[in-house]
BAFI-3210 file (N, C-alpha, C; in Angstrom, 3 decimals, decimal comma, padded with zeros to 6 digits):
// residues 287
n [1|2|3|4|5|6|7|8|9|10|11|12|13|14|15|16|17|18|19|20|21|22|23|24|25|26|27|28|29|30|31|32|33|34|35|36|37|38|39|40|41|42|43|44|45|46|47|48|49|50|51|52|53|54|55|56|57|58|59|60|61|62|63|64|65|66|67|68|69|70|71|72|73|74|75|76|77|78|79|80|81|82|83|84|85|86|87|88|89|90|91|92|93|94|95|96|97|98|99|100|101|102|103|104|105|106|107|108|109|110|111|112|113|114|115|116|117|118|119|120|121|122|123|124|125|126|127|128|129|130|131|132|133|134|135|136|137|138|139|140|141|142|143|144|145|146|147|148|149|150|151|152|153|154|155|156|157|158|159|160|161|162|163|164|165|166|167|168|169|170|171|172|173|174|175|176|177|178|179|180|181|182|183|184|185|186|187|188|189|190|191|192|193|194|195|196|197|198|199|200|201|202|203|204|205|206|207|208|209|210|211|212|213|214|215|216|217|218|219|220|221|222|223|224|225|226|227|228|229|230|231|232|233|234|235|236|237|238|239|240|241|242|243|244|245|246|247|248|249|250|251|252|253|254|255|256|257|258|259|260|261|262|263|264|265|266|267|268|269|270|271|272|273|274|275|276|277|278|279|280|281|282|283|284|285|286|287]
n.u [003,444|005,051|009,004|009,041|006,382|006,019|007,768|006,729|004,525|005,546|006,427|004,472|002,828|004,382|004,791|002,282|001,868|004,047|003,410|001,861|003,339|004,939|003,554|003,943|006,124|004,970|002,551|004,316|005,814|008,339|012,077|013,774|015,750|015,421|013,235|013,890|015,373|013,595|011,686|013,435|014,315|012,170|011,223|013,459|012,982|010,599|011,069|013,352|011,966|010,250|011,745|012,971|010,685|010,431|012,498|015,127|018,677|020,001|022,863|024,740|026,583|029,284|032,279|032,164|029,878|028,940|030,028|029,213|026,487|026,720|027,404|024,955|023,212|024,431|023,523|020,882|020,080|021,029|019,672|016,671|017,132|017,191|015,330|012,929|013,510|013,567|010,700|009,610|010,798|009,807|007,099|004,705|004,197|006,505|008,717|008,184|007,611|010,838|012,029|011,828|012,969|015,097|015,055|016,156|018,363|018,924|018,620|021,442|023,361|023,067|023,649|026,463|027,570|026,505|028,111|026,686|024,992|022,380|018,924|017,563|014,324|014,423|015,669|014,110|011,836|012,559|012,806|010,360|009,025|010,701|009,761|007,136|007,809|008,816|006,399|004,628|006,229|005,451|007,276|010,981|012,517|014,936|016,292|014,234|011,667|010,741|012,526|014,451|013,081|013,616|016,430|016,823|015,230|016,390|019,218|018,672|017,201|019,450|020,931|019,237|019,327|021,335|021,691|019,580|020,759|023,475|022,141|021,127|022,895|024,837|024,216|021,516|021,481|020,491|017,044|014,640|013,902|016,101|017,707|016,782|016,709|019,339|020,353|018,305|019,113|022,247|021,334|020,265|022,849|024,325|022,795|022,552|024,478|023,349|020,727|020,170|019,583|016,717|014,462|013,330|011,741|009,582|006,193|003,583|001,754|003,146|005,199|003,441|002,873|005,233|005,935|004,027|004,854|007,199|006,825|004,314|004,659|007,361|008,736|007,216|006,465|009,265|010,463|009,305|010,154|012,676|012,181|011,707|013,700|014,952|014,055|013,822|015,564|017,018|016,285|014,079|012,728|012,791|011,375|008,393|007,835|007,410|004,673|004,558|004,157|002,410|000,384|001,749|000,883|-001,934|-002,933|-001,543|-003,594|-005,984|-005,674|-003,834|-005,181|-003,903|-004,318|-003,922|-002,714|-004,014|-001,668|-000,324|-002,016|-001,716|001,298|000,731|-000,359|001,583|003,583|002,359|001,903|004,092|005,297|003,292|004,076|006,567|005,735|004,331|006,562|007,925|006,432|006,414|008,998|010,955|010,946]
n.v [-009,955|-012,777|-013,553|-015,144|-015,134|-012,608|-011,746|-013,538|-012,319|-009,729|-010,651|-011,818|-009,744|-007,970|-008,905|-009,464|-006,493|-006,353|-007,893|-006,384|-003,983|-004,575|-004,239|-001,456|-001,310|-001,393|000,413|003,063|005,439|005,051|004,690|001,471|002,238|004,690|004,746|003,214|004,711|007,351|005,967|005,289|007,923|009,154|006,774|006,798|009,791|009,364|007,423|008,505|010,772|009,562|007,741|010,262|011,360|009,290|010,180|009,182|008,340|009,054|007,696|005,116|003,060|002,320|002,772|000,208|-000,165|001,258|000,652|-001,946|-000,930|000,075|-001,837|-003,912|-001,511|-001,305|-004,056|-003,877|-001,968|-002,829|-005,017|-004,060|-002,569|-004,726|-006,154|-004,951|-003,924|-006,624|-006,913|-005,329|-005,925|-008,135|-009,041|-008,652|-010,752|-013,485|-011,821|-011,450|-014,571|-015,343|-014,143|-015,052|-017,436|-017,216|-017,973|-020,950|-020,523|-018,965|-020,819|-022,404|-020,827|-019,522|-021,361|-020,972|-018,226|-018,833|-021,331|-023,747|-026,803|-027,659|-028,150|-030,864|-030,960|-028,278|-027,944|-030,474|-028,609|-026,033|-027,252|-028,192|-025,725|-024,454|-026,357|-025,358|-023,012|-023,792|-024,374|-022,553|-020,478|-020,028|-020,973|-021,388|-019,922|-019,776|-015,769|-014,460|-012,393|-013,318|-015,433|-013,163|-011,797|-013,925|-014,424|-011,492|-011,840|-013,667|-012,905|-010,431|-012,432|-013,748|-011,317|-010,177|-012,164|-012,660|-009,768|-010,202|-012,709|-011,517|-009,195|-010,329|-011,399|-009,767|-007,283|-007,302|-005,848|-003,815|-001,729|-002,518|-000,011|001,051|-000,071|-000,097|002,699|003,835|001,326|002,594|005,024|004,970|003,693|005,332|007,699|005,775|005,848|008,541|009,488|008,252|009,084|011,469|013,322|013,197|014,543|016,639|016,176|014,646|014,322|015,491|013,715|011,337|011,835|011,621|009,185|008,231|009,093|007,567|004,859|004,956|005,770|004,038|001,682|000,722|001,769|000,934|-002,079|-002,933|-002,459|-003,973|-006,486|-006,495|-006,254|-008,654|-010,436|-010,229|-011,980|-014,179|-016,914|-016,123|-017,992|-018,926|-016,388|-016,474|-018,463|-018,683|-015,836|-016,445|-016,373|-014,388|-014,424|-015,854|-013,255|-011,112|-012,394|-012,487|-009,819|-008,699|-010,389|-008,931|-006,218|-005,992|-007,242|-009,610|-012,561|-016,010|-018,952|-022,619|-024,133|-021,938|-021,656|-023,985|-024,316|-022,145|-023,160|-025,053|-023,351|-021,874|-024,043|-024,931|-022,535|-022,259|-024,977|-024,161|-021,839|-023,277|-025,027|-023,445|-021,802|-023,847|-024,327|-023,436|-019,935]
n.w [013,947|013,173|012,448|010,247|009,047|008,548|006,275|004,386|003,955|002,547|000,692|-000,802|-001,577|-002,658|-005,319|-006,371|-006,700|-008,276|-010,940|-011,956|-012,692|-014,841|-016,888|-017,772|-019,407|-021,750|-021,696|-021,172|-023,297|-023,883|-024,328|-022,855|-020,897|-020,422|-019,112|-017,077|-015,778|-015,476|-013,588|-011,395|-010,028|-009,129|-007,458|-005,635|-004,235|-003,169|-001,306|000,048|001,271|003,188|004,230|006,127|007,153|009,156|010,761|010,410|009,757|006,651|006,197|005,987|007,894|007,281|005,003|003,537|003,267|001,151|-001,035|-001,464|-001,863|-004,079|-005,721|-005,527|-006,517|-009,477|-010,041|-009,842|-011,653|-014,085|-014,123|-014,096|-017,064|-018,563|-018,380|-018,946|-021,560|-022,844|-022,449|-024,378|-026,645|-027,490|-025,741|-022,819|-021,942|-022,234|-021,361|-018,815|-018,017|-019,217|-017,494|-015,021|-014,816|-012,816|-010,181|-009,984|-011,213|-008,843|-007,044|-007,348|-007,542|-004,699|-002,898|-002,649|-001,851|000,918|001,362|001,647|000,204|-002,487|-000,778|-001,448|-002,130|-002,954|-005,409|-006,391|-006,540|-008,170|-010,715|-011,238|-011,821|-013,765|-015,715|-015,549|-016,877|-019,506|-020,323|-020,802|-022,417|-025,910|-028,461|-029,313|-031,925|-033,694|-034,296|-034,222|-032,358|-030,552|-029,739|-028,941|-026,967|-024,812|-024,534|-023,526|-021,278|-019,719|-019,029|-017,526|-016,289|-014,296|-013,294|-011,695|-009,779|-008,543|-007,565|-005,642|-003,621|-003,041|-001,663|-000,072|001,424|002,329|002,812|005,117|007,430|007,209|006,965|005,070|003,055|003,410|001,807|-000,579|-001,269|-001,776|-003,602|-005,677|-006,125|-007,158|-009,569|-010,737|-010,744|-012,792|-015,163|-016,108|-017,572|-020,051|-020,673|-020,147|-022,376|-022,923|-021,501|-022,237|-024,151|-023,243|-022,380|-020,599|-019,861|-020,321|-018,319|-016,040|-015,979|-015,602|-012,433|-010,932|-012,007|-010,681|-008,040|-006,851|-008,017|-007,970|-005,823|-003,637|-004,231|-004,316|-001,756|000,002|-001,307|-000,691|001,941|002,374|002,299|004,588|006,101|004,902|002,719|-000,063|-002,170|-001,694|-001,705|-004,280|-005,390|-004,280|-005,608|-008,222|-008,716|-009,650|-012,730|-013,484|-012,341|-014,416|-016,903|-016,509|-016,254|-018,729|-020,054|-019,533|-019,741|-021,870|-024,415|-024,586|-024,825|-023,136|-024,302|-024,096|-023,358|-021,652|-019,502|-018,237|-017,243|-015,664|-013,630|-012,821|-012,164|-009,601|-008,097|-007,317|-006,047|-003,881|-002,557|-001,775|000,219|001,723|003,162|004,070|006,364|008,014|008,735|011,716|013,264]
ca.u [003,648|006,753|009,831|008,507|004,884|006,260|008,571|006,084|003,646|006,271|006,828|003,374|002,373|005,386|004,755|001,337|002,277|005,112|002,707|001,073|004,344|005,656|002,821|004,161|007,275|004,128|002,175|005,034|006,526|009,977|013,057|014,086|016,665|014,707|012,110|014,412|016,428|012,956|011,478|014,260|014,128|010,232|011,443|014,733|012,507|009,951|012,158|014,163|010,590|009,989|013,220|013,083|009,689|010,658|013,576|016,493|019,846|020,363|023,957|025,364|027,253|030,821|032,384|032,133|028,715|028,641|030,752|028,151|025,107|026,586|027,114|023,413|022,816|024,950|022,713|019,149|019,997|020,761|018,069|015,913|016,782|017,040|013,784|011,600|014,051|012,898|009,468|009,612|011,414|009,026|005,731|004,973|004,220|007,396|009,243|007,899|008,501|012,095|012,442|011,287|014,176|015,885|014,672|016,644|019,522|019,201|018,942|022,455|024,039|023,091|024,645|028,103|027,867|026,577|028,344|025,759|024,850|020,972|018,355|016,800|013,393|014,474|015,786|012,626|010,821|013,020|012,520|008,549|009,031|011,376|008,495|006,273|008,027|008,603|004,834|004,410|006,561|004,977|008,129|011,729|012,984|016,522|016,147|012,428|011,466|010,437|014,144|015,352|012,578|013,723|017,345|017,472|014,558|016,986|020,290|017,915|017,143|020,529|021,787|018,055|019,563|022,698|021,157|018,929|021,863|024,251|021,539|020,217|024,221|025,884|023,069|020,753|021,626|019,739|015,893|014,436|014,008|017,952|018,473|016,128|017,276|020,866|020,331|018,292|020,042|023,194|020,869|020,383|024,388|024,415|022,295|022,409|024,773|023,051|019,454|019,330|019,130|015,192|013,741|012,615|010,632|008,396|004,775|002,701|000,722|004,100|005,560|002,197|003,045|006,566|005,284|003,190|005,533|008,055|006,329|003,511|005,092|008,654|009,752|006,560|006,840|010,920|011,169|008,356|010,631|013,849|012,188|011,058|015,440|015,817|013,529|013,747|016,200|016,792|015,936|012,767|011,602|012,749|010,431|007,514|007,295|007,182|003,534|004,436|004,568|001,066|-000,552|001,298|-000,051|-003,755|-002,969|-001,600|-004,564|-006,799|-005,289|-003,289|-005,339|-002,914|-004,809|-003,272|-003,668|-004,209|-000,358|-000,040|-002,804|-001,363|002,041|000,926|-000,827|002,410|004,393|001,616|001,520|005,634|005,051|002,214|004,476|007,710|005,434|004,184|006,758|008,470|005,889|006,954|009,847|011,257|011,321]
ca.v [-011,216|-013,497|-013,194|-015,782|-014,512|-011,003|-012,141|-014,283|-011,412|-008,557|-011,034|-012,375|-008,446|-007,414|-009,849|-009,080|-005,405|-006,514|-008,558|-005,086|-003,412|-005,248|-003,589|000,057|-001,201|-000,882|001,911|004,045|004,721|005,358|003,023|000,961|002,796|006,034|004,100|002,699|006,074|008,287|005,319|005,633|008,972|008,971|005,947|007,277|010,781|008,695|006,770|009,612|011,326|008,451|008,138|011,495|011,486|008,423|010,705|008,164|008,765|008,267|007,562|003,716|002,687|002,098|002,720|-001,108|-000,468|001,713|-000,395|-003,060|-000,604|000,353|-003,249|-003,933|-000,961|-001,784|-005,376|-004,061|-001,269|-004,101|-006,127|-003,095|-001,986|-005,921|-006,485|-003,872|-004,137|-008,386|-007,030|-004,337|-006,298|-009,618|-009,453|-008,868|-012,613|-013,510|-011,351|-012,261|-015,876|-015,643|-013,545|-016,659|-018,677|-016,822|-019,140|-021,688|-019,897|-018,856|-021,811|-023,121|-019,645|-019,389|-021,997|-020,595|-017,361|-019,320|-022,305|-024,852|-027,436|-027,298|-029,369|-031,671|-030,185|-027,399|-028,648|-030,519|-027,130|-025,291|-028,059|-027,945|-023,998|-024,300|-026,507|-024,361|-021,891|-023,734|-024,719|-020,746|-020,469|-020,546|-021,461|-021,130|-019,864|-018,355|-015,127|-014,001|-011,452|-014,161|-015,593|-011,589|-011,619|-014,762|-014,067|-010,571|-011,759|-014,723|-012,098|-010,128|-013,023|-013,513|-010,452|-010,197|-013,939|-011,606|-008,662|-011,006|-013,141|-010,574|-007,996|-011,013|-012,219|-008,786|-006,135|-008,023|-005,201|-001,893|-001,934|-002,471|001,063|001,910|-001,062|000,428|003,528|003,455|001,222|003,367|006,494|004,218|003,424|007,343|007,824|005,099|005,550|009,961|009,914|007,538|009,789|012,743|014,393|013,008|014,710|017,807|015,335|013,867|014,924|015,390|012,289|010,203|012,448|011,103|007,308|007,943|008,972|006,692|004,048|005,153|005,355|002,914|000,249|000,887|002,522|-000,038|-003,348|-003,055|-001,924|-005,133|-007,734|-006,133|-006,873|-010,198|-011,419|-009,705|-012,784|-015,198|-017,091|-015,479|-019,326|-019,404|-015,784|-016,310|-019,858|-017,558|-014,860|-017,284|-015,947|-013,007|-015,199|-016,181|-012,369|-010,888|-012,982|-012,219|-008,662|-008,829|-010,300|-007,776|-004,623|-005,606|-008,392|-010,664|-013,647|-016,909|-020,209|-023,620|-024,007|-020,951|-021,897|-025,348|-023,937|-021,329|-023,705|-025,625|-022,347|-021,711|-024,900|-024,477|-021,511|-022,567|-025,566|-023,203|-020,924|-023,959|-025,618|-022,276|-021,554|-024,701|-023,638|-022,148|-018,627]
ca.w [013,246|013,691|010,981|008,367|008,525|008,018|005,316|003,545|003,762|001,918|-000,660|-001,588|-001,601|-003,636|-006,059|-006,765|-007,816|-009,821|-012,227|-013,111|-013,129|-016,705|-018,049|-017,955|-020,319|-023,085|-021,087|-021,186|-024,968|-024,217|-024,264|-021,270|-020,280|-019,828|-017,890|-015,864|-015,393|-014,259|-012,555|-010,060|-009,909|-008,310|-006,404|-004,562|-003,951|-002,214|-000,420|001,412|002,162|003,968|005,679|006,762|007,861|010,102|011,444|010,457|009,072|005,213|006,261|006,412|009,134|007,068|003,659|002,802|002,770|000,538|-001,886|-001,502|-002,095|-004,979|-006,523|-005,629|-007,735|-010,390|-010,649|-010,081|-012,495|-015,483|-013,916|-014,861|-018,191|-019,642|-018,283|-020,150|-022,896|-023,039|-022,837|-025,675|-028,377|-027,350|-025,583|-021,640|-021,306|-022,698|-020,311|-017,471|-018,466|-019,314|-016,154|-013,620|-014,656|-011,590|-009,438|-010,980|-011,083|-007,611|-005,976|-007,503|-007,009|-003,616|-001,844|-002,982|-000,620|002,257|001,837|001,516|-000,612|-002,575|-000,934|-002,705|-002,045|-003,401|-006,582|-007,079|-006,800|-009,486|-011,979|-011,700|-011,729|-015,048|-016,326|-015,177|-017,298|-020,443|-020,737|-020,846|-024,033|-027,099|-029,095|-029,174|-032,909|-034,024|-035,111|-033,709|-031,507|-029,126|-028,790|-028,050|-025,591|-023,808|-024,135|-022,716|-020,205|-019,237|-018,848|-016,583|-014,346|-013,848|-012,589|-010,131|-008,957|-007,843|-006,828|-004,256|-003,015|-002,763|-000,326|001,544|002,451|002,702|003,341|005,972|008,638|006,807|006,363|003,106|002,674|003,165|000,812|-001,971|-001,706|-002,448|-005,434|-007,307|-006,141|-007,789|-010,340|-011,500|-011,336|-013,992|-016,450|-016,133|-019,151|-020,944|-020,993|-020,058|-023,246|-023,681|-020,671|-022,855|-024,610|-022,575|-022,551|-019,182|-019,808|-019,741|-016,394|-014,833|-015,639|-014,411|-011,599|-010,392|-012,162|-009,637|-006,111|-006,423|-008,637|-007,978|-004,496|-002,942|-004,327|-004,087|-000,385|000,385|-001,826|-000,020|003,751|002,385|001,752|005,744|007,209|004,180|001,843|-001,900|-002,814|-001,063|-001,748|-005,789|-005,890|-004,244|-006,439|-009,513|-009,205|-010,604|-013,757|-013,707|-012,393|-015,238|-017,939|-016,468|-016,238|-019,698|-020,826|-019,062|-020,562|-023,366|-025,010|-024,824|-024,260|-022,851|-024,751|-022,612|-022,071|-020,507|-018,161|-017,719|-017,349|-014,556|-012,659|-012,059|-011,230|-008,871|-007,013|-007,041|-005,268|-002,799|-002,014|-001,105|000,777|003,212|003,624|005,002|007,479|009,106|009,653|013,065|013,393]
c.u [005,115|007,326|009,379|007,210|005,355|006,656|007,939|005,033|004,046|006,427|005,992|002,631|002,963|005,404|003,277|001,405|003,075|004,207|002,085|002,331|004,622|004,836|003,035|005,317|006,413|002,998|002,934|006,317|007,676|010,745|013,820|014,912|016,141|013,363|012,585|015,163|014,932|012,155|012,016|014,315|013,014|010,667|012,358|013,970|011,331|010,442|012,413|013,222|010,261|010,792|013,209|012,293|009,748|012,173|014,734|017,363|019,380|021,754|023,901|026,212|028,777|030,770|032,298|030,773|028,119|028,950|029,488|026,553|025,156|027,054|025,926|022,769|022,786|023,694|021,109|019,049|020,093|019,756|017,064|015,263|016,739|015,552|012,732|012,095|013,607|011,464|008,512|009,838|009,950|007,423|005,934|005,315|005,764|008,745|009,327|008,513|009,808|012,709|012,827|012,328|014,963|015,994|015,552|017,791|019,922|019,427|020,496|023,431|024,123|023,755|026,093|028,461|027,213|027,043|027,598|025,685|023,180|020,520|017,254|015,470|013,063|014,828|014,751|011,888|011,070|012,513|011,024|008,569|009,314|010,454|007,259|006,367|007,934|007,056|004,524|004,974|006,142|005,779|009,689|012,460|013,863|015,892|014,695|012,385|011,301|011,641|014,849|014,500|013,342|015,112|017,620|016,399|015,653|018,229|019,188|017,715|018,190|021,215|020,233|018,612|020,620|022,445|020,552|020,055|022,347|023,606|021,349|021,984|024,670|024,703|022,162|020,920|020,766|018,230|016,028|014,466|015,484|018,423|018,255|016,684|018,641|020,723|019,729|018,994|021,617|022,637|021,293|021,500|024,508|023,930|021,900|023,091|024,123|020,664|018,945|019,168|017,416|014,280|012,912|011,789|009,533|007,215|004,350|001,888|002,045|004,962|004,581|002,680|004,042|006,761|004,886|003,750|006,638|008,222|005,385|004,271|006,532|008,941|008,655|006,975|008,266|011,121|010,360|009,402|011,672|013,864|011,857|012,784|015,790|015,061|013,831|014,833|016,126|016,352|014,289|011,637|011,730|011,273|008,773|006,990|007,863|005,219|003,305|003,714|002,801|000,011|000,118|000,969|-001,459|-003,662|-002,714|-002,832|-005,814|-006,598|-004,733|-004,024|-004,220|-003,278|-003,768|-003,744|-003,520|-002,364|-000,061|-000,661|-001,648|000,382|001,913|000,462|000,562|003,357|003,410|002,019|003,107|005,474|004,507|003,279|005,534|007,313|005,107|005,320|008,148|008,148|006,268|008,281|010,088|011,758|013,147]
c.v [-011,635|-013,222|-013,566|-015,475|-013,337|-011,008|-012,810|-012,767|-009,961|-009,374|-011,160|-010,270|-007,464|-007,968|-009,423|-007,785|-005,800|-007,355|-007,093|-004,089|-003,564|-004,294|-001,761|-000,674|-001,269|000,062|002,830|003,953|005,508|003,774|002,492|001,537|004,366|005,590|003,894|003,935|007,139|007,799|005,266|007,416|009,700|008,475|006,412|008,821|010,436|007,649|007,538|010,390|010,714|008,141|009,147|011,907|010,454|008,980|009,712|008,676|007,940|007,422|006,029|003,743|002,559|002,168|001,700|-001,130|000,087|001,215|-001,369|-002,574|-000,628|-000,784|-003,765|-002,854|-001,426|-003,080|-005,040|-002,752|-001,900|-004,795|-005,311|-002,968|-003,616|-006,264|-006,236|-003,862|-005,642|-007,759|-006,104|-005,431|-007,947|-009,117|-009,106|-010,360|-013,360|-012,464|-011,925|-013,486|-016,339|-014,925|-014,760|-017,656|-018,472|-017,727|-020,278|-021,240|-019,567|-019,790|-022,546|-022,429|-019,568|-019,853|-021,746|-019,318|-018,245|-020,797|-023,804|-025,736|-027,611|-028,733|-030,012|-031,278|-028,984|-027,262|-028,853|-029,127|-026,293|-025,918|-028,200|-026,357|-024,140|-025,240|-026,113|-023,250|-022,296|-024,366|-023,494|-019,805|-020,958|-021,131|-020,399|-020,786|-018,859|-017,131|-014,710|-012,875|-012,551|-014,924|-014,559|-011,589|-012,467|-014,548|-012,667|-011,058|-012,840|-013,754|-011,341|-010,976|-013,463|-012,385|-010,369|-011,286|-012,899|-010,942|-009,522|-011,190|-012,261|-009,853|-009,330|-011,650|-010,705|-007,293|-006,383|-006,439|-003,932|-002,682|-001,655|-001,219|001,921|001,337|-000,466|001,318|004,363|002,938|001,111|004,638|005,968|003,833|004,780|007,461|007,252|005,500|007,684|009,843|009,945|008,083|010,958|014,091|014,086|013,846|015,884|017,204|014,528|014,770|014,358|014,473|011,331|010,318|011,478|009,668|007,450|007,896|007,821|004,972|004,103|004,784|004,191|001,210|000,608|000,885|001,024|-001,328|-003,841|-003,118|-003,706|-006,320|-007,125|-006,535|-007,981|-010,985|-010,777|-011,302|-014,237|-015,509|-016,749|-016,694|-019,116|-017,873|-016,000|-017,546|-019,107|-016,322|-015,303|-016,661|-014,778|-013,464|-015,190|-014,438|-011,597|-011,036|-012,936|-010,576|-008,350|-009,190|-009,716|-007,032|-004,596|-006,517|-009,446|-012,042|-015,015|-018,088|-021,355|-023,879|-023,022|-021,013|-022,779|-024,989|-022,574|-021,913|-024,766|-024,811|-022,304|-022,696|-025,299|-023,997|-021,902|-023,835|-025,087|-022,602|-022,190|-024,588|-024,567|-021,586|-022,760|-024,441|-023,308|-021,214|-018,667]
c.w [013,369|012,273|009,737|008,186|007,739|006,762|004,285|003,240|002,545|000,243|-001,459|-001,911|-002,984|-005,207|-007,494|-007,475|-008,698|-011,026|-012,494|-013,297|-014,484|-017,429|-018,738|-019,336|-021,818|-023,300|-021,669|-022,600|-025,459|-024,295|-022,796|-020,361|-019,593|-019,358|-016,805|-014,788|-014,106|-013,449|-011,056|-009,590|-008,916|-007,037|-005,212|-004,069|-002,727|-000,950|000,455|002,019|003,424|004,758|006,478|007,325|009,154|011,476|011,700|009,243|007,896|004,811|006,442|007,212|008,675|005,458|002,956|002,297|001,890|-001,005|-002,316|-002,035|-003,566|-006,526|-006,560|-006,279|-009,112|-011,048|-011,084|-011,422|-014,011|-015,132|-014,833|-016,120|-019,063|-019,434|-018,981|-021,538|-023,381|-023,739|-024,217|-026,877|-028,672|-027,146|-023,436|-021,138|-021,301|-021,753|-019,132|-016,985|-017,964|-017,963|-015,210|-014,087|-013,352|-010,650|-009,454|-010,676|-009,790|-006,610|-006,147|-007,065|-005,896|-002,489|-001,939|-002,230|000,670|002,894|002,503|000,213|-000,704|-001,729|-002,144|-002,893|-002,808|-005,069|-007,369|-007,426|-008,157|-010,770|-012,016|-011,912|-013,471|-015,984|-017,375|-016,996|-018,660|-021,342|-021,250|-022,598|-025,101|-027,832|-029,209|-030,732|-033,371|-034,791|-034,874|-032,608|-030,002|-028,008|-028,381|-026,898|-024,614|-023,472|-023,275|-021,079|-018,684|-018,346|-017,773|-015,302|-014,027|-013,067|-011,273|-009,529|-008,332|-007,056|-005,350|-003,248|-002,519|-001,517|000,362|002,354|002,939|003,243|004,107|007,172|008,650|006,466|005,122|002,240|002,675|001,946|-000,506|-002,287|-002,172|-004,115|-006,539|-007,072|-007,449|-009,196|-011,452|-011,639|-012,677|-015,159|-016,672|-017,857|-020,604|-021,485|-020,215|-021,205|-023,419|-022,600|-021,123|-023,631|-024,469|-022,018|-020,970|-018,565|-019,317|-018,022|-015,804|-014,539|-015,088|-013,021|-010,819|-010,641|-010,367|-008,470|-006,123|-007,011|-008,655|-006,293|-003,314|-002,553|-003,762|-002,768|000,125|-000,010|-000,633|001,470|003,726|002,423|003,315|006,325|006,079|003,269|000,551|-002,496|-002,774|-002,087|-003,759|-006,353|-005,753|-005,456|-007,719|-009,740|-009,697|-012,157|-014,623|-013,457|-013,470|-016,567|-017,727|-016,494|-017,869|-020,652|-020,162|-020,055|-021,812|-024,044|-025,265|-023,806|-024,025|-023,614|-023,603|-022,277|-021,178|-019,350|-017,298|-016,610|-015,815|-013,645|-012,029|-011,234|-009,700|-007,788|-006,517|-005,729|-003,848|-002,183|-000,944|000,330|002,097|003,834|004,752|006,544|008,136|009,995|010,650|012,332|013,367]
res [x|x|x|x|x|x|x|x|x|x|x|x|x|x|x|x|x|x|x|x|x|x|x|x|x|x|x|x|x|x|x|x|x|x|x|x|x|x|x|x|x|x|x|x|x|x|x|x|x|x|x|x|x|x|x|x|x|x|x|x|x|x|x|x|x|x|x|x|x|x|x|x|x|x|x|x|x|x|x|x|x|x|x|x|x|x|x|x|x|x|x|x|x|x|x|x|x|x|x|x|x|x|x|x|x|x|x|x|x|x|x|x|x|x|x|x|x|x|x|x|x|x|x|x|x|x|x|x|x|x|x|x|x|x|x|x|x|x|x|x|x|x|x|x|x|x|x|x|x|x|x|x|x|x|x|x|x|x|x|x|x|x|x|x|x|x|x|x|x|x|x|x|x|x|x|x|x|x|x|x|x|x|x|x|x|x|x|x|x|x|x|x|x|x|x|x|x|x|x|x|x|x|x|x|x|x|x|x|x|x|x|x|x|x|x|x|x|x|x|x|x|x|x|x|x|x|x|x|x|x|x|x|x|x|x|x|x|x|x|x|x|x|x|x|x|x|x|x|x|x|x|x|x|x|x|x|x|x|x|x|x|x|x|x|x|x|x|x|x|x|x|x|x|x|x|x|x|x|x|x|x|x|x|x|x|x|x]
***
């Protein structure tokens, strides 16, 4: 398949797991930070398996790049813990949500490392997205669990708007799997201080979710979004995986009862058709 098939294909894939991802941050009944800590843990173990089974260096090519891995740590490691922390104090839906502002954020951010100015196309898109998004919100009130959700979900999609940018201008040269694995290895440095006294506390049932948190919904999805920013713009793939938005509010109301009322429909059907617009008007594109 040519670059933007490939690239459209990692994202719409990656996407799809991450809507059942959110749901471990009420699966698994620790605190974000020790989710985020043995999530990476799984992930960076599966990773270098995988490297090493492919018989390629773990090494980067220059110390800048190591600099750079470990600022794309730094971001996806707060991306992380604000994320599950949004969706703890709030609601998954409500996470999710306040997540997808990125989009938004990314497209204004973006043109400032590559020296562009947004198109208008693109613009339009954010503002049916941000729509999108506040159709999705039940209500905005000081002092609620629902405004800690949206604020830490918001601070979250800020630093993912970074994290993107940042690998798709300065890290473009390493597969997705060099990219991943750096920053959660960078991840684990971080957040070691900050939990490893709980690991004598965790019961065999929660190991399992970490687990499986880790490699299937962690080390997967991540390496898929990561080869989707080698063929595609962080604009393009952030407007795209706005359908996170919408699978996990149906996954949510699968497993957790957390049914949707008609804005949330209404409200995912515009992310959606966001999305679906982004995605065609990409395949036009030249390669």
């Amino acid at each position: 398949m040519n670059s933007h098939r490939e690239g459209l294909f990692s994202v719409h894939a990656s996407v799809l797991i991450f809507g059942f991802t959110a749901l471990f941050s009420k699966f698994i009944s620790l605190n974000a930070i020790d989710i985020t800590l043995f999530r990476s843990v799984f992930a960076v173990l599966s990773i270098a398996l995988y490297i090493v089974f492919l018989k390629e260096s773990l090494l980067l090519k220059n110390r800048k790049d190591y600099l750079v891995a470990a600022v794309l740590g730094l971001f996806l490691c707060m991306h992380w813990v604000t994320y599950f922390h949004a969706m703890q104090v709030s609601s998954v839906a409500i996470g999710i949500i306040a997540l997808y502002s990125y989009p938004v954020i990314t497209v204004f951010l973006e043109p400032l490392f590559h020296g562009d100015t947004p198109h208008i196309k693109d613009v339009i898109s954010a503002l049916v997205v941000l729509l999108g998004i506040y159709l999705l919100v039940p209500e905005f009130t000081i002092d609620n669990q629902t405004t800690q959700g949206v604020m830490w979900g918001v601070i979250s999609a800020f630093l993912f708007a970074m994290r993107n940018i940042i690998h798709g201008h300065y890290f473009k040269a390493y597969p997705a799997r060099h990219a991943l694995f750096y920053q959660t290895l960078f991840t684990i440095v971080l957040l070691i201080p900050f939990s490893g006294h709980i690991m004598i506390n965790i019961s065999s049932y929660q190991w399992q979710q970490l687990i499986i948190l880790g490699i299937f919904f962690t080390a997967l999805p991540h390496t898929l979004f990561a080869n989707s920013l080698l063929y595609l713009k962080a604009k393009t793939v952030g407007l795209i995986a706005c359908m996170q938005v919408v699978y996990g509010t149906l996954f949510a109301a699968l497993f957790l009862t957390e049914l949707p009322d008609w804005t949330t429909i209404a409200g995912g059907l515009i992310v959606i058709s966001a999305a679906v617009y982004e995605t065609l008007s990409t395949i036009k594109q030249k390669p």
